[in-house]
C-alpha positions as CSV (number, residue, x, y, z in Angstrom):
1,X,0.0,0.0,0.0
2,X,1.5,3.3,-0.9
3,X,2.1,6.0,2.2
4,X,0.6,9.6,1.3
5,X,3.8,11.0,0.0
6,X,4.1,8.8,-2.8
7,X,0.2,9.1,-2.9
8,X,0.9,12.6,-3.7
9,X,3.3,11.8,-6.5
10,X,1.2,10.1,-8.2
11,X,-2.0,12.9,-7.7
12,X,-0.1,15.9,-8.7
13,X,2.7,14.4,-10.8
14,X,1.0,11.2,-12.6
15,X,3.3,9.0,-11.1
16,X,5.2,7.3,-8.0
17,X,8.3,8.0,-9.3
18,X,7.6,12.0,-9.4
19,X,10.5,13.7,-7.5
20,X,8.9,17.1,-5.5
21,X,10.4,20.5,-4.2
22,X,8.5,21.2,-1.4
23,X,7.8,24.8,-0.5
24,X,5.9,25.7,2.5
25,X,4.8,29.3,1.5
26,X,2.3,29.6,4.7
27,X,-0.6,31.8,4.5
28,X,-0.4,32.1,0.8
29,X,-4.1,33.6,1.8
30,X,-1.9,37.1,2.2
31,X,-1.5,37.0,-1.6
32,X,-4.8,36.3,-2.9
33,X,-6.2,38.8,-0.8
34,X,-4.5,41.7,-2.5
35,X,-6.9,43.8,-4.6
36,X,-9.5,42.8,-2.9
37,X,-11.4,44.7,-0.1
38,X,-11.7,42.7,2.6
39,X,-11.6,43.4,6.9
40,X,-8.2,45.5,8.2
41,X,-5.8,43.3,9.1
42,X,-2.7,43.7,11.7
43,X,0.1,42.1,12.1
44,X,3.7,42.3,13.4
45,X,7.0,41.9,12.4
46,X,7.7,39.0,15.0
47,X,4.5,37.1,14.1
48,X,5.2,37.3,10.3
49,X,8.9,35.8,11.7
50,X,7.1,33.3,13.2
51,X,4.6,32.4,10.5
52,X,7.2,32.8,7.4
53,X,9.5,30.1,9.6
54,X,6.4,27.8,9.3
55,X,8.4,27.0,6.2
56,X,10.2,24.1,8.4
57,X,7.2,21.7,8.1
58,X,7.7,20.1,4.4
59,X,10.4,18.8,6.0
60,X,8.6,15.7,8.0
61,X,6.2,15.5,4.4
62,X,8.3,15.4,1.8
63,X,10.4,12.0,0.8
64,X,14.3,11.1,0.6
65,X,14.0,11.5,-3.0
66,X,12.3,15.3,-2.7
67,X,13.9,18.6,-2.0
68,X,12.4,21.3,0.4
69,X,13.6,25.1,0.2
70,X,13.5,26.6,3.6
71,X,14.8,29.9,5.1
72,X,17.4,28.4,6.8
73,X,19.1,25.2,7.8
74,X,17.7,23.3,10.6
75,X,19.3,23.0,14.0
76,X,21.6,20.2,13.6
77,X,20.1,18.8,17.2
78,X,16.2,18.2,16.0
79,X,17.8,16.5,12.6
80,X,19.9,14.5,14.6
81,X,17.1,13.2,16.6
82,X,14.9,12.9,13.7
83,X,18.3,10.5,12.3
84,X,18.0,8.9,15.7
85,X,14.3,8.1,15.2
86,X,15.6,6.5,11.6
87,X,13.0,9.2,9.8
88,X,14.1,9.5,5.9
89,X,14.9,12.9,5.6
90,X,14.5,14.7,2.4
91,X,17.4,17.0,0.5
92,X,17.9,20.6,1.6
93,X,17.7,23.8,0.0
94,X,18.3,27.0,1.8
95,X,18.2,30.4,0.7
96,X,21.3,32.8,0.9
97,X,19.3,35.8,2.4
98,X,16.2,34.8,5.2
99,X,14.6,38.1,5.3
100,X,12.6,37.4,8.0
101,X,9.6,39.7,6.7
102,X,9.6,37.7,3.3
103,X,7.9,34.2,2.8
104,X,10.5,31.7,1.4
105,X,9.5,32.0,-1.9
106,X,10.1,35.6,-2.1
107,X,13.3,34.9,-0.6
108,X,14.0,32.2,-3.3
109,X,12.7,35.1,-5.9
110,X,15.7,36.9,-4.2
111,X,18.2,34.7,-4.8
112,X,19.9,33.7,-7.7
113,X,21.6,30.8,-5.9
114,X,18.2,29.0,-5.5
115,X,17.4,29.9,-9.4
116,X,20.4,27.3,-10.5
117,X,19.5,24.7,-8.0
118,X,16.2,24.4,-9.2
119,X,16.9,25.1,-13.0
120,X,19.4,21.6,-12.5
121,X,16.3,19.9,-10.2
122,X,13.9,20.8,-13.3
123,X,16.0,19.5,-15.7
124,X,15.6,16.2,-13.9
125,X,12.0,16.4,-14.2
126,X,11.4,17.9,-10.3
127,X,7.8,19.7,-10.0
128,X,7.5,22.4,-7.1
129,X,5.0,21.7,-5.2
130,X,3.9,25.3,-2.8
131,X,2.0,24.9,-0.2
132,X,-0.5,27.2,-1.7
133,X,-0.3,28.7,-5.1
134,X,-0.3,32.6,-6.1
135,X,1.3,34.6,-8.3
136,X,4.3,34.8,-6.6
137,X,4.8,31.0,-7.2
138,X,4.1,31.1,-10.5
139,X,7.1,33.8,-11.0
140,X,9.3,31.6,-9.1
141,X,8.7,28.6,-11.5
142,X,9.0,31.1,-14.3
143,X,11.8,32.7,-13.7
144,X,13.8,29.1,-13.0
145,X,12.2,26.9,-15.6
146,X,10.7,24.4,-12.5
147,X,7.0,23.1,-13.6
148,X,4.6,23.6,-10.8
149,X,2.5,20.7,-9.3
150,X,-0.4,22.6,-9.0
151,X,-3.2,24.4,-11.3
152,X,-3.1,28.1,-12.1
153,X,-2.4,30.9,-9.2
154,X,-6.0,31.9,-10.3
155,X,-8.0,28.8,-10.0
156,X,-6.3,28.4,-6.7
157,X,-7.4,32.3,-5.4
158,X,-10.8,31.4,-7.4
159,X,-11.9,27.9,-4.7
160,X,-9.9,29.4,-1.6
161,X,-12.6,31.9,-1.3
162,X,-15.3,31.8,1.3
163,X,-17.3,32.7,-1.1
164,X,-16.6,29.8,-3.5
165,X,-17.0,27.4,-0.7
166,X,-20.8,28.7,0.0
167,X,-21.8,28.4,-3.5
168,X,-20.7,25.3,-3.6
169,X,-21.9,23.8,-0.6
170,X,-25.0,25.3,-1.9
171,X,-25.0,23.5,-5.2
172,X,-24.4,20.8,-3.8
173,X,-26.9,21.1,-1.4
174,X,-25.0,20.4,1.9
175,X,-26.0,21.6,5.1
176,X,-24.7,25.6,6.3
177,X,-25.3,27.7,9.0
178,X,-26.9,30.7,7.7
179,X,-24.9,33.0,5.6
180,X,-24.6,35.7,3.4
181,X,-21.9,36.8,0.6
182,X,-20.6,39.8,-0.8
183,X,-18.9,41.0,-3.7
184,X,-19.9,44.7,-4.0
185,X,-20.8,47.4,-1.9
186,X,-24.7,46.9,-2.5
187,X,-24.2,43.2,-1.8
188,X,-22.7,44.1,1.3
189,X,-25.3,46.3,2.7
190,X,-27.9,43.7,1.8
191,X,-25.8,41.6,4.3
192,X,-25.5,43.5,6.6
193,X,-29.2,43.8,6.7
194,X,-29.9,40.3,6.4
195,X,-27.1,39.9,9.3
196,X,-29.1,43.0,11.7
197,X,-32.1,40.7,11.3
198,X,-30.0,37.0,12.5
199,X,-28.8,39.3,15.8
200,X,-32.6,40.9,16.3
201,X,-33.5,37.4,16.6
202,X,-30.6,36.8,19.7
203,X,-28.2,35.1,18.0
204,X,-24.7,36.5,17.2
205,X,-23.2,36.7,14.1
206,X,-19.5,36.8,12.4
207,X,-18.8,38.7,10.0
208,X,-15.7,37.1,7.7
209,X,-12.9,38.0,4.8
210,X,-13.3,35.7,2.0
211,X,-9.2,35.4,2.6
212,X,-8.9,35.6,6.1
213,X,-6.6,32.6,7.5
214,X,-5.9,32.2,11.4
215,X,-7.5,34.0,12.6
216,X,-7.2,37.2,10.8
217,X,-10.4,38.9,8.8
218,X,-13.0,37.4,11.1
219,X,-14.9,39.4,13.9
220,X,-18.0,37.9,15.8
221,X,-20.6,40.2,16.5
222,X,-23.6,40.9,19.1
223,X,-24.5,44.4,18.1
224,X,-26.7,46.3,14.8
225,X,-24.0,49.1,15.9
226,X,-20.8,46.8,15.7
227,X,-21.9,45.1,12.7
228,X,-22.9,48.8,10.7
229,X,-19.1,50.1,11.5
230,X,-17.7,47.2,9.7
231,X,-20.1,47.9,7.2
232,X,-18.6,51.5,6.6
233,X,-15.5,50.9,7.3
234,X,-15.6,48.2,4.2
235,X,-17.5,50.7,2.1
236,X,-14.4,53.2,2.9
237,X,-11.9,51.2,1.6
238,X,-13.4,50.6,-1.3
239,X,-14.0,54.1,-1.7
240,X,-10.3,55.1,-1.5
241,X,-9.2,52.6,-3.8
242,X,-12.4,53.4,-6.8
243,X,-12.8,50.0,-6.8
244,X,-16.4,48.8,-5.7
245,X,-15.7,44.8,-5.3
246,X,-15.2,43.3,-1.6
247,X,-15.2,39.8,-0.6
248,X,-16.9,40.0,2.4
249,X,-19.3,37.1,4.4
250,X,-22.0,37.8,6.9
251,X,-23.2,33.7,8.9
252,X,-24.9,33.2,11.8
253,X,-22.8,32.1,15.0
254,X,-23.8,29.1,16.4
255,X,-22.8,26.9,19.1
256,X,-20.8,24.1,18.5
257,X,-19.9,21.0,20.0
258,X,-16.4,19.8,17.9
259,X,-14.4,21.4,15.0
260,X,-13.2,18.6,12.1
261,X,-10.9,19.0,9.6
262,X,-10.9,16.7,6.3
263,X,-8.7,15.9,3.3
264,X,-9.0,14.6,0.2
265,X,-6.7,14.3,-2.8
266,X,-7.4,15.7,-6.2
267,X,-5.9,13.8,-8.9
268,X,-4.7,14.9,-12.2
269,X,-6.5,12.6,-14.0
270,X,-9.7,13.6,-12.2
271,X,-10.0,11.2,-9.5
272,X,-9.9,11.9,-5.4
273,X,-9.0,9.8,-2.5
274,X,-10.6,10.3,1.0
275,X,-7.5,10.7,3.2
276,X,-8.2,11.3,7.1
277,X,-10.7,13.3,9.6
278,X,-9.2,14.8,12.2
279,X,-10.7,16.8,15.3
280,X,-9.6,20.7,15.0
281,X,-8.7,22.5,18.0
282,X,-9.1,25.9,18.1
283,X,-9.5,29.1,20.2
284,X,-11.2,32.4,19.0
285,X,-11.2,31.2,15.5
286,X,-7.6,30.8,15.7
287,X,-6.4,27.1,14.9
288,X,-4.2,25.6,17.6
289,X,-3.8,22.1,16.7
290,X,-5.6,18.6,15.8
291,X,-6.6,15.6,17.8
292,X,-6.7,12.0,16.1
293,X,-8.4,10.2,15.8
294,X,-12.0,12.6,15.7
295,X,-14.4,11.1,18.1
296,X,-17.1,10.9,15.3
297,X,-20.3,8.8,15.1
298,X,-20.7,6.6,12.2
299,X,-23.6,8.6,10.6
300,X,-21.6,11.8,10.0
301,X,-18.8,9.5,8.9
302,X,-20.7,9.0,6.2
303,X,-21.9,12.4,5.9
304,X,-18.5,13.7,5.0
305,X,-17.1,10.8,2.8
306,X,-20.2,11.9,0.8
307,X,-19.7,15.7,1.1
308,X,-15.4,14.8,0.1
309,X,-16.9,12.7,-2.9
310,X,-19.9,15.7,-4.0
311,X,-16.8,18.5,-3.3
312,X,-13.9,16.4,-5.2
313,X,-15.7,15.6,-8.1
314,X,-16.9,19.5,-8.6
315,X,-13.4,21.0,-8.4
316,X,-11.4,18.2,-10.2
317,X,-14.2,19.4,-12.9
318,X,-13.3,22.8,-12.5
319,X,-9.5,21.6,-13.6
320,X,-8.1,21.4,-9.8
321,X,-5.8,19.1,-8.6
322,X,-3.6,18.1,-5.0
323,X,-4.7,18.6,-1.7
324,X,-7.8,19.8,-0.2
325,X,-8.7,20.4,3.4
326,X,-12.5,21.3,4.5
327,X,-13.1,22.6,7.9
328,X,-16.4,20.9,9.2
329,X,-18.5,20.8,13.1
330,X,-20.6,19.3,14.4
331,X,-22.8,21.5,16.3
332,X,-24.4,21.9,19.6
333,X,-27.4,20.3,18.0
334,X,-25.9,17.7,17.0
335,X,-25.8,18.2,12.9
336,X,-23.2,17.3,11.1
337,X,-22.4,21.1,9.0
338,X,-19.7,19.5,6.2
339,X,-18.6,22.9,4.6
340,X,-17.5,25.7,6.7
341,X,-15.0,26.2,4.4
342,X,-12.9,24.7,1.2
343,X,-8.8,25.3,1.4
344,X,-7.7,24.0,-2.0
345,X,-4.1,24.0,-1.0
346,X,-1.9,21.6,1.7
347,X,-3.2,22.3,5.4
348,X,-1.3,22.0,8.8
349,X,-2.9,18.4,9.0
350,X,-1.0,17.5,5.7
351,X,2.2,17.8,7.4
352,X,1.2,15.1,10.5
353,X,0.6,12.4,7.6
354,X,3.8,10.8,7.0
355,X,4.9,11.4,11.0
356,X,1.6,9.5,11.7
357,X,2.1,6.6,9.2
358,X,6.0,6.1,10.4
359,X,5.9,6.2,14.3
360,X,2.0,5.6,15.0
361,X,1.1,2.2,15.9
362,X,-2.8,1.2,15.3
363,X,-5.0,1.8,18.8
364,X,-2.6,4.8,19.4
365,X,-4.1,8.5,19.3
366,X,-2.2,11.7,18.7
367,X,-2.3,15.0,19.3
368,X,-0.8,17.9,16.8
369,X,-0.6,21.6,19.1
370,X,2.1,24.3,19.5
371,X,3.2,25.6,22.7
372,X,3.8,28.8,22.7
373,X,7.1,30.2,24.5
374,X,8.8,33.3,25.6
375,X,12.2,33.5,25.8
376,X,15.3,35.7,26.6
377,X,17.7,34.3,24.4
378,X,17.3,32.0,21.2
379,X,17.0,28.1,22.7
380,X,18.9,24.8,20.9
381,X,17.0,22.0,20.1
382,X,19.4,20.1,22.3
383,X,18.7,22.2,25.2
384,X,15.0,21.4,24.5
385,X,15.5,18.1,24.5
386,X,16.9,17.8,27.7
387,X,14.6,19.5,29.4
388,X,11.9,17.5,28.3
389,X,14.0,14.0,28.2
390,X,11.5,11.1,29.0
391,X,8.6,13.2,27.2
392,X,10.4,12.7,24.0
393,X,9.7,10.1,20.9
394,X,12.5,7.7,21.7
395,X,11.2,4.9,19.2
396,X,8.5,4.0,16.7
397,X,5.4,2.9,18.3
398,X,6.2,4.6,20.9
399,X,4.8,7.5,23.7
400,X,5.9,11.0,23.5
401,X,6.7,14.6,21.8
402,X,8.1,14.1,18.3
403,X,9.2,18.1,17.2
404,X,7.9,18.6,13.5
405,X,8.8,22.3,13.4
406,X,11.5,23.6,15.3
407,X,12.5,26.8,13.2
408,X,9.4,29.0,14.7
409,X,10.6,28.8,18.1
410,X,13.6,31.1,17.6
411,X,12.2,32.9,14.2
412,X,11.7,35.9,15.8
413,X,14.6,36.5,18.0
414,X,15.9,39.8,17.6
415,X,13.0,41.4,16.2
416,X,10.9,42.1,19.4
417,X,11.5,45.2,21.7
418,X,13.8,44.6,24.4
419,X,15.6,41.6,25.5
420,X,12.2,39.1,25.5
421,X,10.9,37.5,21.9
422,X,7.7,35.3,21.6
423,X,8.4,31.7,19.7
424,X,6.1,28.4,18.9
425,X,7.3,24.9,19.5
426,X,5.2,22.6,17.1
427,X,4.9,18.7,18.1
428,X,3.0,15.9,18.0
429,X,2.5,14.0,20.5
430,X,1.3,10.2,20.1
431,X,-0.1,7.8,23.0
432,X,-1.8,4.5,24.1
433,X,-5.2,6.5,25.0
434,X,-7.0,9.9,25.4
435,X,-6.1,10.1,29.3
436,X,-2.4,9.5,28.6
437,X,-2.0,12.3,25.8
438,X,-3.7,14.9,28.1
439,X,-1.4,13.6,30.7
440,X,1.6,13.9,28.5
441,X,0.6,17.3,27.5
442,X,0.2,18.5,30.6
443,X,4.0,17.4,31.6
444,X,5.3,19.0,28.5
445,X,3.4,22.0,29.8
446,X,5.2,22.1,32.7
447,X,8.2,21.2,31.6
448,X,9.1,24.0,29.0
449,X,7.6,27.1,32.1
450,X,11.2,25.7,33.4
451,X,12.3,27.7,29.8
452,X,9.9,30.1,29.2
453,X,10.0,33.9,30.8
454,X,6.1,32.7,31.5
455,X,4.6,36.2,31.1
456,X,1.7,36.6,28.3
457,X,1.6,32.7,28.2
């Protein structure tokens, strides 16, 4: 039976043999959001650090035979642990320049070095394979003669939107929570209306950017007043920039009792595969990490192979292909709602598959999450790992933390005010049983506040 990677070959490349560059351009969402008027977002410079170091990840998907291009080399600690665990690693590319404000592809755009290595890896038939596609990918595999492994930049902008994933769902006639989309200013005000009318009748709504991504371009809201300043402050923006189009959505809020993420593959011939459900943890709309396997009845396991099946088969017609994830709950009502939203690119769950198939044994359950840190001074991965010692994956099949990014934790050092920087520490953690993963958890959470400065934790 073939493991996902070579799976993926065969989806985007036609066959097994396929040999991939990985690029783990993060929040490609950033791109496909310019030119269209959308919610203010903010940001900083150590969070984009942070994000743009998320980069790190293709390293535990791609295969011995693949490249990835990151920002910088790994620490030579986390790969010698991952050498320890016998994990096939895959070839390394790094840039000459990490500007931490850039996302690695920019940084590759930057760098002529990274042109000739992948001119050579196209000339032995390598596809690049972004996480997401935009413009800026499609420059990059321009400019060095690399094919991608993915449909046009706008196809891809075209399904990630909200928007799309409504009208499909729609179509399709799957279940939604109340909603309403917007792609002018007179749309919008007739949301807006519709959405006064959902919060005269007590329940909240939120009001989302057909772009937004973790978090960002999504407000919940409990007042007319709240909901008309967005409103104008939209209608502003389009104002100043003459150009009437926004991408705006306006759903009920409901309760909810469990996220779910699913994937399926998108072939290039046409077909898709059903790959996994997961549970999705997350907090204030910001995702935080997955648990596996999702405590799901059989009836809406059925529910969502048959929503993957209705959803594959209408964007392999639209001429997509690779990976999709769709965001799902179940809600405090107990229906099944299989479309909150369509991300036709790779998702953070894509990057636990290969981990899971190598060092998960069957009856175990896993548990992907960051930990966030504060520290005073960048930390080694060896430093890390002796702090947490017995916590750590010491074999496959196995209990403990196996580290699957390790670049974000120092990505922004330097960059915040003062002597203190915040960083993530990505893992996943795998166990016999439910109670023993919380309980591991909660030792690695103690654990690394031996490290961490502990404020704003």
């Amino acid at each position: 039976m073939q493991n996902f990677t070579d799976r993926l070959r065969v989806a985007v490349g036609g066959s097994a043999d396929t040999r991939l560059v990985f690029l783990g351009n993060f929040e490609v969402e950033d791109e496909w959001a310019k030119g269209e008027q959308g919610l203010p977002r903010f940001g900083f410079a150590s969070n984009t650090a942070v994000v743009n170091r998320m980069d790190e990840f293709t390293l535990l998907l791609a295969g011995p035979e693949d490249h990835v291009i990151l920002k910088e080399n790994p620490d030579p600690g986390h790969l010698e642990h991952l050498e320890e665990l016998e994990f096939d690693l895959p070839r390394i590319l790094t840039v000459r320049d990490n500007d931490p404000g850039r996302t690695v592809t920019r940084d590759a755009l930057a760098d002529r070095g990274s042109w000739a290595a992948l001119s050579r890896l196209a000339e032995e038939g390598a596809l690049l394979l972004p996480h997401g596609t935009s413009v800026v990918e499609e420059e990059l595999a321009a400019s060095v003669g690399i094919p991608l492994a993915a449909p046009k930049a706008d196809l891809c902008k075209a399904l990630n939107s909200k928007i799309y994933s409504r009208r499909a769902a729609d179509e399709l006639g799957l279940r939604q929570v109340r909603g309403f989309t917007a792609e002018n200013v007179a749309e919008l005000g007739e949301a807006v209306e519709r959405g006064a009318e959902i919060l005269a009748s007590g329940s909240p709504v939120v009001v989302k950017d057909a772009f937004g991504v973790s978090g960002k371009g999504i407000v919940v809201v409990r007042e007319v007043e709240k909901l008309d300043r967005l409103r104008r402050m939209v209608e502003r923006k389009a104002e100043r920039s003459e150009n009437p189009r926004v991408s705006i959505l306006v759903e009920e809020w409901i309760e909810k009792r469990c996220d779910l993420n699913y994937q399926f593959t998108v072939g290039v011939d046409g077909g898709h595969r059903f790959d996994f459900v997961k549970e999705a943890l997350t907090e204030s709309g910001v995702h935080k990490g997955h648990r596996s396997p999702a405590e799901i009845d059989d009836r809406h396991m059925e529910s969502l192979l048959a929503a993957a099946d209705a959803i594959g088969g209408r964007m392999a017609a639209e001429g997509f292909f690779g990976v999709v994830g769709v965001d799902a709950m179940v809600g405090g009502d107990g229906h099944l709602y299989p479309v909150i939203e369509i991300n036709a690119r790779s998702n953070m769950s894509t990057y636990q598959v290969r981990a899971h198939e190598t060092f998960m044994r069957p009856g175990q359950v896993s548990l992907a999450r960051q930990y966030p840190l504060r520290l005073a001074e960048p930390l080694a991965y060896d430093r890390l790992r002796g702090v947490l010692s017995d916590l750590m994956l010491a074999e496959r099949g196995g209990s403990g933390l196996l580290v699957n990014n390790f670049a974000t934790v120092n990505a922004a050092s330097g960059l915040s005010e003062g002597d203190v920087f915040e960083g993530r520490l990505y893992g996943l953690l795998l166990a016999g049983d439910r109670r023993d993963l919380s309980e591991l958890d909660e030792r690695i959470v103690d654990r690394l506040a031996t490290i961490s400065m502990g404020e704003g934790r």
